[in-house]
C-alpha positions in Angstrom: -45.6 -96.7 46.8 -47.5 -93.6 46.7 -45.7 -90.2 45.4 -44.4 -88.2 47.8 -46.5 -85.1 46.7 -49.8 -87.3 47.0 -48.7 -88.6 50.2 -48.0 -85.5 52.0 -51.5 -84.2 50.1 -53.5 -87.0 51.7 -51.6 -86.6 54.8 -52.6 -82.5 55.0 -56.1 -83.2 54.1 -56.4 -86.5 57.1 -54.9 -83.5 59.5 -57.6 -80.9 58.6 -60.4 -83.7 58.9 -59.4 -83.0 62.8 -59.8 -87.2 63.3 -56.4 -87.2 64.9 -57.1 -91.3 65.3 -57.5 -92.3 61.9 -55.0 -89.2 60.8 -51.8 -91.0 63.5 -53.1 -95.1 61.8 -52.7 -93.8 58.6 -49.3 -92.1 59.2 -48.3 -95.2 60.7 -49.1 -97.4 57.8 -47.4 -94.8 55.4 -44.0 -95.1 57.2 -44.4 -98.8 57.1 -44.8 -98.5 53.9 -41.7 -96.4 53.2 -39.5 -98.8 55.2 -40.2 -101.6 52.9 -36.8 -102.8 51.9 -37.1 -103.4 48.2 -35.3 -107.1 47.4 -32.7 -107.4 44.7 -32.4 -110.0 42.3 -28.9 -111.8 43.1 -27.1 -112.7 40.3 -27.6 -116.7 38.9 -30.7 -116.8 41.1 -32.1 -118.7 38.1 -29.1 -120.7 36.9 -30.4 -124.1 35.9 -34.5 -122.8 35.4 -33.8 -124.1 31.7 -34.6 -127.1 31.2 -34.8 -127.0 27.2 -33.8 -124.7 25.0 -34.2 -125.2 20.8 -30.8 -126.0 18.8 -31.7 -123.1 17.0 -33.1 -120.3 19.4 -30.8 -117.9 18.0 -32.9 -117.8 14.2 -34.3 -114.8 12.6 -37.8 -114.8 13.5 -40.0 -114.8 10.5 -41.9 -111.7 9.0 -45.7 -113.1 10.0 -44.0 -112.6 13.8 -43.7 -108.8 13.7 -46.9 -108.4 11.4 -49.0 -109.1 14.3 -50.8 -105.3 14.1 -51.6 -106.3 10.3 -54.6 -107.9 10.8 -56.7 -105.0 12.9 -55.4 -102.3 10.6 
């Protein structure tokens, strides 16, 4: 969603243009815009997504794993 400063910039500069058409779309598509609801995750929305998981997921990783950068230095 576009910044509230940069929105009410775009929306001063469509108002000087004088295009009063284009200037009342726009506005129109901005509030739709900032009416979006914004969806939650619920909580166990993924329960049961896993269908394998290693006996031992819970290891250290090795040292090559976090030496990844090594090789373009």
């Amino acid at each position: 969603m576009i910044a509230e400063k940069e929105r009410d910039e775009v929306l001063t500069t469509l108002a000087i243009t004088q295009n009063e058409a284009l200037f009342q779309q726009v506005l129109v598509l901005v509030r739709q815009q900032a009416e979006v609801p914004v969806a939650r995750a619920k909580a166990g929305f993924l329960r049961g997504s896993v269908v394998y998981q290693e006996e031992n997921w819970d290891r250290p990783l090795p040292d090559d794993y976090w030496n990844h950068n090594a090789a373009a230095e």
